[in-house]
C-alpha positions in Angstrom: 7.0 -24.5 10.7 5.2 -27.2 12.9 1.8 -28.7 11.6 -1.2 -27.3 12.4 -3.7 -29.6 14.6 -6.6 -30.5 11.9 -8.9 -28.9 13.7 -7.2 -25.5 13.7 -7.0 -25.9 10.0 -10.2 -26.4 9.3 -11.4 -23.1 11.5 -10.6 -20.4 9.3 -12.1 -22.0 6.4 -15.2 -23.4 4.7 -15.8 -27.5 4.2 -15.7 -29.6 0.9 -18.9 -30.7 0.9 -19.9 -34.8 0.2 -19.5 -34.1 -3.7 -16.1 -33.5 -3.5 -16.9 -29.5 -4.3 -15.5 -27.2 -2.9 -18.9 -25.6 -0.7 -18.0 -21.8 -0.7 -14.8 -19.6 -0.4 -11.9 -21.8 -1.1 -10.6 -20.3 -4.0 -9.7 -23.3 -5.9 -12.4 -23.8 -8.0 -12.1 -26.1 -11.4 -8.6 -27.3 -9.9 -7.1 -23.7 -10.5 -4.8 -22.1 -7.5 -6.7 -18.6 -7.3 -4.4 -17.4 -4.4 -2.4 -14.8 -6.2 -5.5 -13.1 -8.1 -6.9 -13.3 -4.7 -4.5 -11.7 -3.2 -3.9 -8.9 -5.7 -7.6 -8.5 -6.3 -7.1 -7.6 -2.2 -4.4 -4.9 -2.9 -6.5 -3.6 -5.5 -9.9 -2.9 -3.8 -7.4 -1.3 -0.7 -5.1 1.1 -3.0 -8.3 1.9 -5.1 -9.4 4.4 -2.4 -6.0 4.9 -0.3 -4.8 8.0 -2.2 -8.2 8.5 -4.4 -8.4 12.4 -3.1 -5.1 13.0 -5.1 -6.4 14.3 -8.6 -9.1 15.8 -6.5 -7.1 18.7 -4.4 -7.5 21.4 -6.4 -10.9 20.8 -7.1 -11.1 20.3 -3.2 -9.8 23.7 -2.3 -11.8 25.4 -4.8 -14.8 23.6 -3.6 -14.1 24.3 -0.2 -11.8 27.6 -0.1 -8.8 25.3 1.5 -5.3 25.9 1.8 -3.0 23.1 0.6 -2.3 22.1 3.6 -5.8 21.4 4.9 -7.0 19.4 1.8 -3.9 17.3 1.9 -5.1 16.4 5.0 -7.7 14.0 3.1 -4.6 11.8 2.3 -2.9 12.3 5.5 -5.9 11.0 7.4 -6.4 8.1 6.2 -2.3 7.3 5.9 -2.3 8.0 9.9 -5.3 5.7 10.6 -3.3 2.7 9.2 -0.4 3.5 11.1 -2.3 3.5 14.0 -4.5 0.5 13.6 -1.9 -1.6 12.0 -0.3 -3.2 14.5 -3.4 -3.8 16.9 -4.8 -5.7 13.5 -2.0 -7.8 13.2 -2.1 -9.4 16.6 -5.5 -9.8 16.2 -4.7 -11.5 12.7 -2.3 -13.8 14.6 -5.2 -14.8 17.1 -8.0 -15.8 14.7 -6.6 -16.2 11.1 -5.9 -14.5 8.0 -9.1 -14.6 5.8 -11.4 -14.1 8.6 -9.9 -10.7 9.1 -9.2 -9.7 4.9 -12.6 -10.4 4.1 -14.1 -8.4 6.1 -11.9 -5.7 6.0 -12.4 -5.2 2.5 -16.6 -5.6 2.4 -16.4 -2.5 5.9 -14.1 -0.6 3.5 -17.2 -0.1 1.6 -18.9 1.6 4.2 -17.0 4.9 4.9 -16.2 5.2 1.4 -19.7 5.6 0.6 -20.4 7.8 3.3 -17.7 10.2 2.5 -19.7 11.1 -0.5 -22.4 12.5 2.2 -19.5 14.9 4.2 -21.1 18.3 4.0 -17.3 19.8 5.2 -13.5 19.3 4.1 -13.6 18.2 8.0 -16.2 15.7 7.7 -14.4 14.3 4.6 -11.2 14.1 6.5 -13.2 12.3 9.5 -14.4 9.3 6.5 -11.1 9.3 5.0 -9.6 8.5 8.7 -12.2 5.3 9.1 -11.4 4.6 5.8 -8.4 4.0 6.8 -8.6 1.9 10.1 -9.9 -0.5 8.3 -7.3 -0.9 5.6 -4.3 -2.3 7.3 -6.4 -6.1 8.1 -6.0 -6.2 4.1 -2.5 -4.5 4.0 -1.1 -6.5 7.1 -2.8 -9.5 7.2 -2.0 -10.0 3.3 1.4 -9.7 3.6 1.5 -12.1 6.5 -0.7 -14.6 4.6 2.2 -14.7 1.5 4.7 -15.2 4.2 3.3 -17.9 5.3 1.9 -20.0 2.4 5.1 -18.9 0.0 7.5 -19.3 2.5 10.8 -20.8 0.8 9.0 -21.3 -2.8 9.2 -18.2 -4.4 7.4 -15.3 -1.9 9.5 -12.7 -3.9 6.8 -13.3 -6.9 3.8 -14.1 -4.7 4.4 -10.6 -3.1 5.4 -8.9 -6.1 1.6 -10.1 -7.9 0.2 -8.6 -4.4 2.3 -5.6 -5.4 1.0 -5.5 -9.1 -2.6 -5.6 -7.3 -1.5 -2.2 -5.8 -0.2 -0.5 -8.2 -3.7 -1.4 -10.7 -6.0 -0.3 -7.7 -3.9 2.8 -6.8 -4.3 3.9 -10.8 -7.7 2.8 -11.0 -8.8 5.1 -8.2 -7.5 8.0 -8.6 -8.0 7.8 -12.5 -12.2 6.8 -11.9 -12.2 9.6 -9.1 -10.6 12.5 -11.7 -12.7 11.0 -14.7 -16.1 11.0 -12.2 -15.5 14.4 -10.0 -15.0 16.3 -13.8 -17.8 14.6 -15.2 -20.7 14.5 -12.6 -19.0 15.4 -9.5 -16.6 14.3 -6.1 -19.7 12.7 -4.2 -20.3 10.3 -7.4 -16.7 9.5 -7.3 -17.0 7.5 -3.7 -20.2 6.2 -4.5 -18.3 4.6 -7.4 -15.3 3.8 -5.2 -17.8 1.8 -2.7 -19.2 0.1 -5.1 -16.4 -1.6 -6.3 -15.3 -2.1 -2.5 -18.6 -4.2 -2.0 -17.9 -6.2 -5.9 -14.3 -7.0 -4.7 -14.9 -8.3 -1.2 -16.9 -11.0 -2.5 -14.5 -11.9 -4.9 -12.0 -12.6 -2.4 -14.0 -14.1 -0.2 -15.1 -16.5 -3.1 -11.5 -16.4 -4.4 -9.1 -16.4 -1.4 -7.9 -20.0 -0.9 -7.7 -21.7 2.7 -4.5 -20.7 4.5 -2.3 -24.3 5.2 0.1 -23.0 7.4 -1.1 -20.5 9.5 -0.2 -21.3 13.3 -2.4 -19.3 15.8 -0.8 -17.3 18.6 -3.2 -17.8 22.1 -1.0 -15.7 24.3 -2.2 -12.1 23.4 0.9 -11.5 25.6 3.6 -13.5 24.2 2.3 -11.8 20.7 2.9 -8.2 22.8 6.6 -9.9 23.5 7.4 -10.9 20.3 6.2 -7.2 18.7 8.4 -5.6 21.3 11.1 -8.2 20.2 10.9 -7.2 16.6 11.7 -3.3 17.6 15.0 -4.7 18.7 16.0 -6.3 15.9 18.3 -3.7 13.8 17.7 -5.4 10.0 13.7 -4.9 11.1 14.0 -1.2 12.4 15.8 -0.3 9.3 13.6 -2.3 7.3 11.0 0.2 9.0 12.5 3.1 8.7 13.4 2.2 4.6 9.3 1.7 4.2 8.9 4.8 6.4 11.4 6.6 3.9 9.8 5.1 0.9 6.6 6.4 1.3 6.9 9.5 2.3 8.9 10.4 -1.0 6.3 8.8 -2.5 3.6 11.0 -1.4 5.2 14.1 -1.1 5.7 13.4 -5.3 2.6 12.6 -6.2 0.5 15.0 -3.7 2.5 18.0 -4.2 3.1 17.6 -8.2 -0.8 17.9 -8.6 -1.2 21.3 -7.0 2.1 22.1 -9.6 0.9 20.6 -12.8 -3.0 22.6 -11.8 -1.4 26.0 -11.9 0.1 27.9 -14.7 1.6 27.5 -16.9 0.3 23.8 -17.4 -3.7 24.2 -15.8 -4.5 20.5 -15.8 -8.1 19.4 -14.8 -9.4 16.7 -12.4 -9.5 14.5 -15.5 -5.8 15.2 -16.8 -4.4 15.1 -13.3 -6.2 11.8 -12.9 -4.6 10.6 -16.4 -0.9 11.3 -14.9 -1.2 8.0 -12.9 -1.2 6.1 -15.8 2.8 5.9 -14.9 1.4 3.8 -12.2 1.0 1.0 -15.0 4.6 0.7 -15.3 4.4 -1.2 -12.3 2.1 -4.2 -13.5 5.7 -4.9 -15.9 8.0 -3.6 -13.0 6.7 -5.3 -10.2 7.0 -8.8 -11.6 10.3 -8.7 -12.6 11.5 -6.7 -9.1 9.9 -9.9 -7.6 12.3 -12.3 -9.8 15.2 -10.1 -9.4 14.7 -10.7 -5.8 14.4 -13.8 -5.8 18.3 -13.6 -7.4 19.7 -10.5 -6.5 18.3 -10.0 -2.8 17.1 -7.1 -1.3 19.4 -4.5 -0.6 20.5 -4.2 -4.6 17.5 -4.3 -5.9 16.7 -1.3 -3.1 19.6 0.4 -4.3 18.6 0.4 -8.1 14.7 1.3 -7.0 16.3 4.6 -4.4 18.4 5.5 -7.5 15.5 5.6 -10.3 13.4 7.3 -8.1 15.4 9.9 -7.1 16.5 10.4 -11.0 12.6 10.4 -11.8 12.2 12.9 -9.3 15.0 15.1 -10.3 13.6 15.1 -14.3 10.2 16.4 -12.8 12.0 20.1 -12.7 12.0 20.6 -16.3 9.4 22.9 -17.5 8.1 20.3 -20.3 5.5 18.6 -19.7 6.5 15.6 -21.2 9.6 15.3 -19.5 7.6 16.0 -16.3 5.6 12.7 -17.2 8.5 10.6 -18.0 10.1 11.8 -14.5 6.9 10.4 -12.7 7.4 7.2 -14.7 10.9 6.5 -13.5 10.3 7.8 -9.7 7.2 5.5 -9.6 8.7 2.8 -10.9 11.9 2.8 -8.9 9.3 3.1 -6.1 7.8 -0.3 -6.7 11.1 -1.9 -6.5 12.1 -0.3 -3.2 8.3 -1.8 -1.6 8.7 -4.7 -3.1 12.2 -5.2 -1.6 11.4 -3.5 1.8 8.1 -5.8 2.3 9.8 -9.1 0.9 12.3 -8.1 4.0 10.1 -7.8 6.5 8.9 -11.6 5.9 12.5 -12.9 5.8 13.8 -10.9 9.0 11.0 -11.5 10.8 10.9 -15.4 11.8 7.6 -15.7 13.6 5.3 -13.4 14.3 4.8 -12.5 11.1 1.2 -10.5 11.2 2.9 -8.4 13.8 5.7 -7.7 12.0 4.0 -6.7 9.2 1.6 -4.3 11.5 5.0 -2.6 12.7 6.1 -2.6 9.0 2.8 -1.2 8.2 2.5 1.3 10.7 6.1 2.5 10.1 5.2 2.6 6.1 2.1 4.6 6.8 2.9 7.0 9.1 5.7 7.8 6.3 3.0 8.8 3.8 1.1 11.1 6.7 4.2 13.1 7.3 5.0 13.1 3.2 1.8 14.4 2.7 2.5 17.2 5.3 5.6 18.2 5.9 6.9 19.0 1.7 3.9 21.3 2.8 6.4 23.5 4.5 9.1 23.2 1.6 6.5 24.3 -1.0 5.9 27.3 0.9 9.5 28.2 0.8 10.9 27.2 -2.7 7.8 26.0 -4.9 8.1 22.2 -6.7 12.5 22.6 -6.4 12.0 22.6 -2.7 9.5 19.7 -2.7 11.9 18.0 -4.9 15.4 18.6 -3.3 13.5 16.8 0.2 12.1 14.1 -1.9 15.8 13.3 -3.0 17.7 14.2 0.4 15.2 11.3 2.0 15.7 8.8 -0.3 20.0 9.5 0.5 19.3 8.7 3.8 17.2 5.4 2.7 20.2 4.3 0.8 22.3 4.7 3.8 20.4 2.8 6.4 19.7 0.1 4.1 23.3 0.0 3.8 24.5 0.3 6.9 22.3 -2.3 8.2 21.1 -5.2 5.7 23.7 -7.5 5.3 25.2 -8.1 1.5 24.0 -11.6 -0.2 21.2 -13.1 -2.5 19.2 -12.7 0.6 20.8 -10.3 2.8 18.5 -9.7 5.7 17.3 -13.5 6.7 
């Protein structure tokens, strides 16, 4: 990668002041490198709020006589928005800088979220989850760019899979806080909580996130337009797409659709208890991790394999009639999901060469729009055949993940590059 004119590097960042301290925002305080809790802290303030509605349906279509399909629409919403906004945020990204755009992103994300407690309509909700959502992808894209860059060749497997862990903590913690909140006080108290962490964790990373060394800006707003149209013709990066695409959606459809499952009889779980079953999500801050040093060994299309396969036996489990077993089967799909995100997103940096933000926009956007159509479409299979027919879609998707990934990254410790 060629060096950066001085200048440029000092533009996105904030000066070392005549003490030799570090003057605000460099993350490196006390001689410590804060850039992965930095980075996962980011994950963690985006995911808390990204599928926080989940716990909350049933409670949602009691509150506001709603079919399933029209309060699954406060997940789809916000799911669509960063599709759509993804890719305009990473060119914009590889214009003016990483932190400049994750910062902020994360301190606006506060905004909507509080608002949404205000919505006096399931419409009006569904309008502040969608804002919510344009605003998340200059954390999701831009992060993932950032680890490209300033891990590239020394270890970016375990840089993203910390990222990763962030995720999987913040998707947890929100949906857990908005179950434990919504039963106990009510859904409006569960985004004022939600914002408030928003606002508590942008200033962390602003304080946290250290200065990027090797980010390279891209002046032609056109050549960036080339290079994105360059990336959809790369096969290993349309399949990498279509994998996160994939990925999602069964990811989605499982955890959406088994809430509205587990609330009727002859289980009857509550906000709170529905909220609980994402403590599978925890498996993730021990799977991630090691998916990120498997990587690093195995490459990416094995460890995809073994994350398609666990998920889809996790999956499969959830049909038993136990609720235990039900639970376990969450574990296992969740966790096999982790690997397959962690090995679709470490991808996208090694396929993409440069470009990276906008790469990770299409990636993004690709992942997303995944999750709007999981969120909607299983809507159509539960109408016809219940949970089985939510399941048998979950597992005939990630078949066909197995297969692209197959047919088009290459075999190797790191198939793909």
């Amino acid at each position: 990668m060629r060096q950066m004119p001085q200048e440029l590097e000092a533009s996105e960042e904030l000066a070392v002041d005549g003490t030799g301290a570090v003057a605000e925002g460099d993350g490196r305080a006390a001689g410590r490198d804060l850039r992965v809790p930095a980075v996962a802290l980011a994950g963690f303030c985006t995911f808390l709020d990204l599928y926080a509605t989940q716990p909350l349906l049933p409670l949602l279509m009691r509150v506001f006589h709603a079919s399933h399909v029209q309060v699954s629409l406060t997940v789809s919403a916000t799911t669509l928005a960063v599709a759509l906004a993804a890719p305009l945020i990473g060119l914009f990204a590889d214009a003016v800088g990483r932190k400049r755009i994750i910062v902020p992103a994360i301190l606006g994300l506060s905004v909507p979220t509080l608002l949404a407690a205000t919505a006096p309509t399931l419409y009006a909700l569904v309008g502040w989850r969608f804002a919510q959502g344009l605003l998340m992808p200059g954390i999701f894209a831009v992060t993932m760019a950032y680890i490209s860059e300033e891990w590239a060749g020394l270890g970016a497997g375990r840089a993203m899979s910390g990222y990763i862990t962030g995720n999987v903590i913040g998707g947890f913690a929100g949906r857990f806080l908005t179950g434990l909140v919504a039963e106990r006080w009510g859904w409006r108290e569960a985004f004022l909580a939600l914002g408030g962490l928003n606002l508590i964790g942008g200033l962390a990373v602003w304080l946290w996130l250290p200065r990027a060394r090797r980010f390279v800006p891209e002046k032609n707003f056109g050549a960036s337009l080339r290079a994105m149209a360059s990336h959809l013709r790369r096969p290993a990066l349309l399949a990498t797409f279509a994998v996160g695409f994939n990925v999602l959606f069964s990811l989605v459809a499982t955890f959406t659709y088994i809430t509205f499952y587990l609330a009727a009889p002859p289980f009857q779980l509550g906000a709170v208890a529905l909220g609980s079953l994402f403590l599978v999500y925890l498996l993730g801050v021990i799977v991630t991790p090691l998916a990120g040093r498997w990587l690093d060994r195995a490459g990416h299309r094995r460890m995809l394999m073994a994350g398609l396969a666990a998920s889809s036996l996790g999956a499969l489990l959830t049909l038993s009639h136990h609720l235990g077993l039900i639970v376990a089967g969450l574990a296992v799909c969740s966790s096999g999901v982790f690997v397959c995100q962690s090995s679709a997103s470490s991808h996208v940096g090694a396929a993409a060469g440069r470009a990276r933000s906008a790469a990770a926009g299409l990636y993004v956007t690709f992942y997303y729009a995944g999750g709007s159509v999981g969120a909607l479409l299983p809507g159509l299979a539960w109408a016809a055949a219940g949970w089985p027919g939510v399941v048998a879609l979950v597992v005939a998707v990630q078949a066909l993940t197995a297969g692209i990934a197959l047919a088009f990254w290459h075999g190797g410790t790191h198939e793909g590059v």
